[in-house]
N, C-alpha and C positions, 0 to 999 in steps of 0.2 A: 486684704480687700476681697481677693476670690475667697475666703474662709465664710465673710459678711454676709458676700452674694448669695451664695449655697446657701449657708442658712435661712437668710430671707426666704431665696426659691422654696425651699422645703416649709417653711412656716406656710409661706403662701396654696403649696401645694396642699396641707392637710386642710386650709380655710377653703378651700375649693371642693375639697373630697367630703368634708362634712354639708356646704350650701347641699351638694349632689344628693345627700342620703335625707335632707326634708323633705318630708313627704306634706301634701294639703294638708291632713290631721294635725302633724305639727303648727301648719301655719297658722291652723284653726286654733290652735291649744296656745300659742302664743299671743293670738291676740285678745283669746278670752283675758289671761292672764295680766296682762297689758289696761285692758279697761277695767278688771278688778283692779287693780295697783293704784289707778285714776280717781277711780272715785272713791279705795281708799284713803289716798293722798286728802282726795277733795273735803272727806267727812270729815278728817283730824282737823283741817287746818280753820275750818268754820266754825269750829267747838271746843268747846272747852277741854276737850280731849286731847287737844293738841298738846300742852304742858305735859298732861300724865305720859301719852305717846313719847314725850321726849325721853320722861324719865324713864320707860322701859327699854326705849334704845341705846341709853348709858349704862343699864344693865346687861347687856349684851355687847357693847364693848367690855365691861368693865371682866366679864366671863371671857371673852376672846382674849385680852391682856393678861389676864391670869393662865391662861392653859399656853400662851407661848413661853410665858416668862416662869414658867414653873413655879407659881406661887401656891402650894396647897392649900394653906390654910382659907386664902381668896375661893380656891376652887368648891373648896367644901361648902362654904357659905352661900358661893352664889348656886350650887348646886341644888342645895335645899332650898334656895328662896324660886327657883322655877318651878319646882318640884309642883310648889302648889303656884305658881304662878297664872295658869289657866284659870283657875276657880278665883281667882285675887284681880283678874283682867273682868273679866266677867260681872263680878259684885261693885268695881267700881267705872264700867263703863255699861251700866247697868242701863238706865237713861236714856243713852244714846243711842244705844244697841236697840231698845225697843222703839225709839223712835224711829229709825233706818229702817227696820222689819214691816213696822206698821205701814210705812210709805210704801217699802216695796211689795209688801201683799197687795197695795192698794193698786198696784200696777193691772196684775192679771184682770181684776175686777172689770177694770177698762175695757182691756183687752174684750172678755167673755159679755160684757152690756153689747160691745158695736157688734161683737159675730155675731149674737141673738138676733138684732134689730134691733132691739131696744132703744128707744130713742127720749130725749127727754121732752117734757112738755114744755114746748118755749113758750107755749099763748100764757100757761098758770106759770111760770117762771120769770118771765116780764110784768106781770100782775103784780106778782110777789116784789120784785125788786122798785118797783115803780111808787109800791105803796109804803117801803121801807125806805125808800129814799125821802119821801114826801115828809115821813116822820122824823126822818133825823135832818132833815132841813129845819124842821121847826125847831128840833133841840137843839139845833145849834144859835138858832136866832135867840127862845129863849133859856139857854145856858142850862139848861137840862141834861144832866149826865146820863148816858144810854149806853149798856155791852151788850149787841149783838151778832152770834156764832151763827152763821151758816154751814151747817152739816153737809160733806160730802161724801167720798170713798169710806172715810173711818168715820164708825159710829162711834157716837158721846153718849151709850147707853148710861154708861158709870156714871155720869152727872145726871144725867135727868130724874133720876131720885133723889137729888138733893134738893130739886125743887118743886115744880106744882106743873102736873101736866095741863096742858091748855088742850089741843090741837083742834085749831080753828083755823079761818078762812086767814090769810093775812091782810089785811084795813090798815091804814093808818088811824084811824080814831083808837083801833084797839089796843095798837101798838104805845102809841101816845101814852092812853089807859094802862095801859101795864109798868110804865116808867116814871108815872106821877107821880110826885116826891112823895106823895102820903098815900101811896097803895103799899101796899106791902110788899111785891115784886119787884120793885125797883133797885131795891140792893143789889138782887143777883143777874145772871145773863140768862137773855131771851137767845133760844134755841130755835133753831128755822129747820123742819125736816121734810124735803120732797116740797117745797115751796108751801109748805104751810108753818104755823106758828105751834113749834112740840111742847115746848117748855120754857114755864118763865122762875125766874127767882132761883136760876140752879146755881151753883157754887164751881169756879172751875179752879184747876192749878196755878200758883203763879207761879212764872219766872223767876227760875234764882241766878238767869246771867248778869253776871256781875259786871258785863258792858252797858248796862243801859244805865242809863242817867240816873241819878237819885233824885230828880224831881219830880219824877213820872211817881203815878200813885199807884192804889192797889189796882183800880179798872183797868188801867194801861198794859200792867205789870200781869192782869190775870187772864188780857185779851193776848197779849204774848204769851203767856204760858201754851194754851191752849192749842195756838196755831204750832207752837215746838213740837210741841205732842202727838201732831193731826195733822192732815192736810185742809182742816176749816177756815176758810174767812170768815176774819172780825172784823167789824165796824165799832169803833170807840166817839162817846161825843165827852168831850172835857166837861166836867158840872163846872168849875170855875173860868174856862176859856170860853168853851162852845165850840173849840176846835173840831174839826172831824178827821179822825185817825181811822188808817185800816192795817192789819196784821196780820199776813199771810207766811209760813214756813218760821216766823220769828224775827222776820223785821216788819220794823216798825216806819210807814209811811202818815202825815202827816201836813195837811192844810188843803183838805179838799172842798169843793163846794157842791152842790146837788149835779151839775151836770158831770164835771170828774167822778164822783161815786158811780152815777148811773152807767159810765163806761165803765170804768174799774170793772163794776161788780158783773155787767154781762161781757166783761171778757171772762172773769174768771167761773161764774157761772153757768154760760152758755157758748163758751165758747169761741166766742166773737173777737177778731180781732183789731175790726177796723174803730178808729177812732173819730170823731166828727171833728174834727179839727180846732178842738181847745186844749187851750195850753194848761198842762196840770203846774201846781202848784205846790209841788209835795216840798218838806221842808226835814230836814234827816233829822231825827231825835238825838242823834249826838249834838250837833249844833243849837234847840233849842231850849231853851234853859231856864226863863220868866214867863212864857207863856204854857208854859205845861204843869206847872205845879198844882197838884190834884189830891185832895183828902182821901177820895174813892176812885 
């Protein structure tokens, strides 16, 4: 028992003699470390990356189990497959990684607009929203299919040569105008830059998560890609429901009506957090399944 004591005492005593020797720089250097690990955690486990992540960490068992158990021939193998394993993380977390970058560039941006002053224009930004709302009200009433991306932080230069530059005042007559079944723009997605109308008929990514329903079509599927990609709000109108969907970061929200949008879009546009006290109606696209079924 006094053998126990002692040693405890002496464990306890080098736990005490080490707390002594951190310095704030450690505390500093631990915490960083600490919300990296977090929000590494947080990316894997949202993404499809998570699968791959498991299979590199059974790779790294599978190297610790080999080098205690003296299995050579194990060691050789997994030695060469880390070897390039850097350049092999890389090319297949390819996707993600630029997604994560793009976001977090989009941080400082923020940061460097508010220390300027730089402020946004709410009078042409409520304008803008006000008259986009108006039009997807109508496409929803008449079942008119509509993808519109509002540009923010990350620019969608890359798409906007896939379609036809407009930049004009934003209207609902024109808006309307650009998604009539028999204009020619109405295939692709209208582009909104600095509260005007950039580009219509551009072509964007679609999503290859394989979480999302197979009933959702290409519009659905290409207003998620795009928000994966970006920090852009989309506004989706179903051509056979009339539903109105929006798609921020890559989820998909789903049953709004003109006054829901109009808050949606200037919380996430301007800012705003308060809401006029209706009740939204969002309905999860896992759960629906007859109402979403979409050619485009």
């Amino acid at each position: 028992m006094k053998v126990l004591l002692f040693s405890f005492s002496e464990q306890l005593g080098d736990v005490l003699n080490i707390i002594r020797q951190i310095s704030f720089a450690d505390i500093i250097d631990i915490a960083c470390v600490s919300v990296l690990l977090y929000y590494l955690f947080k990316f894997i486990r949202e993404r499809r990356a998570g699968k791959l992540a498991l299979g590199v960490v059974l790779l790294f068992i599978i190297q610790f189990v080999s080098r205690i158990a003296d299995m050579y021939v194990m060691q050789y193998i997994m030695q060469n497959i880390f070897q390039v394993g850097i350049i092999t993380l890389v090319i297949l977390f390819q996707p993600e990684i630029r997604s994560v970058l793009e976001k977090v560039g989009a941080q400082p941006l923020k940061g460097l607009k508010g220390i300027s002053g730089e402020s946004k224009d709410t009078s042409s930004t409520q304008t803008m929203i006000d008259e986009v709302v108006s039009a997807v009200g109508d496409f929803s009433e008449d079942k008119t299919g509509a993808l519109i991306v509002f540009e923010r932080t990350t620019k969608l230069g890359d798409m906007v040569p896939s379609g036809t530059v407009i930049d004009a005042a934003p209207t609902a007559f024109l808006i309307k105008n650009i998604f009539f079944n028999k204009a020619p723009l109405h295939d692709g997605a209208l582009i909104i830059r600095n509260a005007r109308l950039h580009a219509g008929g551009c072509v964007l990514p679609v999503s290859n998560n394989p979480d999302i329903i197979k009933d959702l079509g290409t519009r659905h599927r290409a207003g998620i890609g795009v928000s994966e990609n970006s920090d852009a709000v989309v506004v989706i109108v179903s051509e056979e429901t009339g539903t109105i969907s929006t798609a921020v970061e890559g989820k998909l929200e789903r049953g709004y009506t003109r006054e829901t949008l109009t808050d949606f879009l200037r919380a996430e546009l301007m800012g705003e957090t308060e809401r006029s006290g209706r009740k939204f109606a969002f309905i999860g696209h896992s759960k629906e399944t007859k109402e979403s079924k979409e050619s485009k």
